[in-house]
C-alpha positions as CSV (number, residue, x, y, z in Angstrom):
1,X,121.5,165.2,-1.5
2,X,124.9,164.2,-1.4
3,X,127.2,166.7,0.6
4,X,130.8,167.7,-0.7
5,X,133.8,168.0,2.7
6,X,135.5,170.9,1.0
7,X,139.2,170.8,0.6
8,X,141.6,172.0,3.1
9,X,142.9,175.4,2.8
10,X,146.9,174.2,3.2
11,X,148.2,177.4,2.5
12,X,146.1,178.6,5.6
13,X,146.7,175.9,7.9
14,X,148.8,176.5,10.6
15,X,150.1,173.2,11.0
16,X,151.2,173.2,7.3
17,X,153.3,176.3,7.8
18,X,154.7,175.5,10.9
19,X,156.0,172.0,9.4
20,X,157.1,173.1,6.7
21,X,159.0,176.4,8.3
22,X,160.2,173.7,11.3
23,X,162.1,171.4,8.4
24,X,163.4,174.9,6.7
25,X,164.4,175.8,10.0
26,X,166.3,172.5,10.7
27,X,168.0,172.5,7.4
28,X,169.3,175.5,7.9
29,X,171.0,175.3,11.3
30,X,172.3,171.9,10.0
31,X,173.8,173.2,7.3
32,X,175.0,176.2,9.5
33,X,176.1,173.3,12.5
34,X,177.8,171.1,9.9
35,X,181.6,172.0,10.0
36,X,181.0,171.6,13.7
37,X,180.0,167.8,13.2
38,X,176.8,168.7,15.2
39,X,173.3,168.3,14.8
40,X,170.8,170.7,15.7
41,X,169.3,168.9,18.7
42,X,172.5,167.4,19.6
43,X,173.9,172.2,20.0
44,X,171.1,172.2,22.0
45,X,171.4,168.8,24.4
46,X,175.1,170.5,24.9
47,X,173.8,173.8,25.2
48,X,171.5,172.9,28.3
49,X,173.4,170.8,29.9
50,X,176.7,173.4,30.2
51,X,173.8,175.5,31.2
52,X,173.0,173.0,34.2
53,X,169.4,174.1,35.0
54,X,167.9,170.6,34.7
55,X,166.9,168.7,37.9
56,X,167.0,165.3,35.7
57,X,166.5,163.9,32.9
58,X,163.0,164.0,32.4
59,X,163.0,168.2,33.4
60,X,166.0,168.5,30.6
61,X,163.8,166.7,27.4
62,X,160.8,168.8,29.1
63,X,163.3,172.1,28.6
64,X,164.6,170.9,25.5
65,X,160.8,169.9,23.7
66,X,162.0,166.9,23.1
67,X,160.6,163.1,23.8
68,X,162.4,161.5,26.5
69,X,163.7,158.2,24.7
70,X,164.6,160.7,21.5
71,X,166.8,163.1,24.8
72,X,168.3,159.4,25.7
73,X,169.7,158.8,22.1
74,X,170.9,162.3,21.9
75,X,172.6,161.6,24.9
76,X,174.1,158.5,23.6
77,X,175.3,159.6,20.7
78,X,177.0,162.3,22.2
79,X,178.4,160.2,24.7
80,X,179.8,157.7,22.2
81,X,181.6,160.9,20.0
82,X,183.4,161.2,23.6
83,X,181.7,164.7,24.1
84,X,180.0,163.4,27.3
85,X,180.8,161.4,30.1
86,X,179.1,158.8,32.0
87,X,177.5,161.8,34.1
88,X,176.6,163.4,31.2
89,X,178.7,166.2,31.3
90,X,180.5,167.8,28.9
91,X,184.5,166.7,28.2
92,X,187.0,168.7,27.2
93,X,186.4,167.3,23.7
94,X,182.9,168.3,24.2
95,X,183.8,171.8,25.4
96,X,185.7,172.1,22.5
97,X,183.6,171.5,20.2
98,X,181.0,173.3,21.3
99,X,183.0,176.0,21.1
100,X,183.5,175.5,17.9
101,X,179.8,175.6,17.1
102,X,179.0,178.5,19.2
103,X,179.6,181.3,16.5
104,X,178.2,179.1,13.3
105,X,175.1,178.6,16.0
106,X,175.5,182.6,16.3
107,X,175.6,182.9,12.5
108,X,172.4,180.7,11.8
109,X,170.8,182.8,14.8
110,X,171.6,186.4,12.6
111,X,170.4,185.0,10.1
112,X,166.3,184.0,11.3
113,X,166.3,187.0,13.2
114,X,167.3,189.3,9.9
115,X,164.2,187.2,8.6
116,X,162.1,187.9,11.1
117,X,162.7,191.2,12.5
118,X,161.6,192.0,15.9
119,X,163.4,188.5,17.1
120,X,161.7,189.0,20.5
121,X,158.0,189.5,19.3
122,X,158.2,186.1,17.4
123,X,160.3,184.6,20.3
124,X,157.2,185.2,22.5
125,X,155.0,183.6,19.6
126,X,156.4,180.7,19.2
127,X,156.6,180.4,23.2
128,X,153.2,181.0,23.6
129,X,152.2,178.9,20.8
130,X,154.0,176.3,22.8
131,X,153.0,176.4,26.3
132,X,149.3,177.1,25.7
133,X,149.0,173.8,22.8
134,X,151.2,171.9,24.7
135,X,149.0,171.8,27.5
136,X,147.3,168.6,28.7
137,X,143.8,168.5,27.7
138,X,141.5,168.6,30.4
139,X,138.4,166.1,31.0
């Protein structure tokens, strides 16, 4: 007898809905980021680091979700637009234009959380979501 895998339900796969919200998600705060001249990831490297409540490096990517080497090109990048120095903090170039991306941020921010309604409920979610799957597996 042969035996038939059945399909995958997509449109009741987590994964699926999570991509595919993540890229709507990123298209929107670039779009949103844009007159800035900033990426999303590149808000929130400058973001964090005016914040200053990373130990190093490694702690910031770790606060930021991001892969170390992928932090280390943000970095770079930033660095070369002369938004960061050296120390990698921010310039007055940098200040400035993160300034200037603070209320489109604000703007693309209004917007999810009109979408989603109680913005802390799904804050929690997607916090949850993230600290108990991105645990190490244990032996």
């Amino acid at each position: 007898m042969h035996h038939v895998t059945p399909e995958p339900a997509l449109h009741a796969c987590f994964g699926f809905r999570t991509r595919r919200a993540m890229r709507a998600l990123t298209r929107h705060y670039e779009r949103h980021l844009a007159p800035a001249g900033l990426k999303p990831t590149q808000f929130s490297v400058l973001a964090a680091l005016r914040m200053g409540r990373h130990r190093d490096l490694t702690h910031l990517a770790e606060l930021l979700g991001l892969e170390r080497t992928s932090l280390l090109r943000a970095l770079a990048t930033l660095e070369a637009a002369g938004l960061l120095d050296a120390g990698q903090a921010l310039t007055p170039a940098g200040q400035t234009r993160f300034a200037a991306a603070l209320p489109l941020w604000q703007a693309a921010q209004d917007v999810v959380a009109a979408e989603l309604g109680a913005q802390q409920g799904a804050i929690t979610i997607l916090e949850q979501l993230g600290e108990r799957l991105g645990r190490p597996a244990r032996a």
